[in-house]
C-alpha positions, 0 to 999 in steps of 0.5 A: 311503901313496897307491896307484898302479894302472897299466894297461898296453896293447901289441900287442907282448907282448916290448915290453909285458914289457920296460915290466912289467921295468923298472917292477920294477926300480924298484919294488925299488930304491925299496922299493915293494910291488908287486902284478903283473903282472896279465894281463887278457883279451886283446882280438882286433880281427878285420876282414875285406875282399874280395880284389877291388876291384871286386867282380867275380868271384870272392869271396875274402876277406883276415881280419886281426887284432890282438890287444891284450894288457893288464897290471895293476900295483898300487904302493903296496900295503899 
């Protein structure tokens, strides 16, 4: 039987869950073994930029950061 790995990817945990709840749902009505979700570490991008245009007067700063959330699903697995 081949095997299928998928990585799935989202900014947006709830969106992330819903792809994660379907491909359940398919997996059952098709009969497939499925492995997963399997939460892999989240990965933060953090950037941080002065407040001031110009770069005169006072130095203040604005930290941003997305986070990345990842998912490992196995199909087909024996």
């Amino acid at each position: 039987m081949p095997k299928a790995r998928i990585n799935l990817a989202s900014i947006e945990i709830s969106k992330l869950n819903q792809i994660i709840e379907a491909i359940k749902e398919i997996a059952k009505k098709t009969k497939v073994e499925m492995h997963g979700p399997i939460p892999l570490p989240t990965r933060r991008l953090k950037h941080t930029v002065r407040k001031s245009p110009c770069g005169d007067g006072k130095a203040s700063f604005n930290r941003f950061q997305m986070r990345i959330n990842k998912r490992l699903i196995d199909l087909g697995v024996n």
